[in-house]
C-alpha positions in Angstrom: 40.9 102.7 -191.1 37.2 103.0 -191.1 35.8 106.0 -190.1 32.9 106.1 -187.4 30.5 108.1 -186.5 32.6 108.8 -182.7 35.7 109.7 -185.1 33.6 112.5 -186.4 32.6 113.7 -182.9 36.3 114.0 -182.0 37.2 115.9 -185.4 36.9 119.2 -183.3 39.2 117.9 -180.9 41.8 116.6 -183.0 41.7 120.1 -184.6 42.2 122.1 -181.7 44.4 119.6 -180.2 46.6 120.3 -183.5 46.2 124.0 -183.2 47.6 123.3 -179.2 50.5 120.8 -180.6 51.6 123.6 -183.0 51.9 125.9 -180.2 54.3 124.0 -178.3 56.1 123.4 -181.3 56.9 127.3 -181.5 57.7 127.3 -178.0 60.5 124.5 -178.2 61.4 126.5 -181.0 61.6 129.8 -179.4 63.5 127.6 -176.2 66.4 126.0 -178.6 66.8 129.4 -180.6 66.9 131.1 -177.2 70.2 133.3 -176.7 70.8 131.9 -173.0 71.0 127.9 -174.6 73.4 129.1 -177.7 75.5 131.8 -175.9 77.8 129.2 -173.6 80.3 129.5 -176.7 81.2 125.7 -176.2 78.3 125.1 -178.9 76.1 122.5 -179.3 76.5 119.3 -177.6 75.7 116.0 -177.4 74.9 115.2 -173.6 71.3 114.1 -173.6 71.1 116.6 -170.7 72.0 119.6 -172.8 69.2 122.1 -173.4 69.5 122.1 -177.1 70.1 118.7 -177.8 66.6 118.1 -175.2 64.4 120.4 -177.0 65.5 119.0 -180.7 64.9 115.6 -179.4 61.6 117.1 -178.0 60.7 119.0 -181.2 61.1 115.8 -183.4 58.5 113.8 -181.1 56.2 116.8 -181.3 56.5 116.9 -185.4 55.9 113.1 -185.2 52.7 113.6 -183.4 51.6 116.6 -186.0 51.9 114.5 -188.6 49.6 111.6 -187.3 47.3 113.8 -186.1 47.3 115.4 -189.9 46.7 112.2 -191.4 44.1 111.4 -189.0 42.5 114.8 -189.8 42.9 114.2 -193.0 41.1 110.6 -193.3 38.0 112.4 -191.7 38.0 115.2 -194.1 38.1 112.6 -197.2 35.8 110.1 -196.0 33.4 113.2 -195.2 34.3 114.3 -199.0 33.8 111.3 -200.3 30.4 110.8 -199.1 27.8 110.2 -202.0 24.8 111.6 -200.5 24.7 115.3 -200.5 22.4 116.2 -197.9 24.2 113.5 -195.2 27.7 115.0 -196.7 26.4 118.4 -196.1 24.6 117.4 -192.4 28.4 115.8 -191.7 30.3 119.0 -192.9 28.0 121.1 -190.2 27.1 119.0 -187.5 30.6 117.3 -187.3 33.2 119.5 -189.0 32.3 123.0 -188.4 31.0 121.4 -184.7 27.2 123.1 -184.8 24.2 122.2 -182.9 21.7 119.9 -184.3 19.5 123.7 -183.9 22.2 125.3 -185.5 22.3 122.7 -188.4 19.0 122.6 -188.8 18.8 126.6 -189.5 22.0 126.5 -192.2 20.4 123.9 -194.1 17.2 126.2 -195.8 14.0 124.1 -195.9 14.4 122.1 -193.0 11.5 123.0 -190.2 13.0 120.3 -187.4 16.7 119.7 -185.7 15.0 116.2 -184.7 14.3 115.1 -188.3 18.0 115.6 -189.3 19.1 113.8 -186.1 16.8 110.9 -187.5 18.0 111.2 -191.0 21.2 111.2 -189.9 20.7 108.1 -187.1 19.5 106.2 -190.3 22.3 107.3 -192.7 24.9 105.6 -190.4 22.8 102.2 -189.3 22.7 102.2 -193.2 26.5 102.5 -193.5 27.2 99.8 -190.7 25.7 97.0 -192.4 27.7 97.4 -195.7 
């Protein structure tokens, strides 16, 4: 899959929306080790309706998600790695990965004076990347 400049903007989503997923992993988790679903003494069962067999069905579509969301992480991350030019690699890693300002780009990056001539640089890195 190509990777886009509106894939980048969404990095920071995809991140926290994996932090959130991982979350309700633990939950279902916590739910199917829970003493009140395990403690019937008939054991585990097979109904679709049981509570156990509901929230492995549940964790497995959860884990599913994770791992698309991890590879789709994970193409980001290496196309970002993979870019030649060090100063756009480095302008992607801030502005898009770590999710900073164009300001707050412009002041990690020593020696640049204006926010707007990285915007620009930038603007002309990608228009340079569509045509290829």
């Amino acid at each position: 899959m190509v990777i886009g400049q509106n894939d980048l903007r969404g990095y920071q989503t995809l991140k926290k929306e994996l932090e959130s997923l991982d979350s309700l992993i633990e939950m279902t988790y916590n739910t199917y080790k829970s003493p009140a679903l395990t403690s019937s003494g008939a054991g585990h069962s097979n109904d679709p309706g049981d509570p156990v067999t509901r929230a492995l069905v549940r964790i497995n579509k959860l884990k599913a998600k994770r791992k698309e969301l991890l590879a789709r992480i994970s193409e980001i991350e290496d196309f970002v790695d993979n870019v030649d030019d060090s100063r756009e690699r480095t302008i992607l890693n801030y502005k898009y990965m770590e999710g900073l300002t164009w300001r707050a780009t412009c002041q990690t990056m020593q020696g640049h004076e204006s926010y707007a001539m990285l915007m620009e640089y930038d603007r002309k890195w990608w228009e340079s990347h569509q045509q290829e």
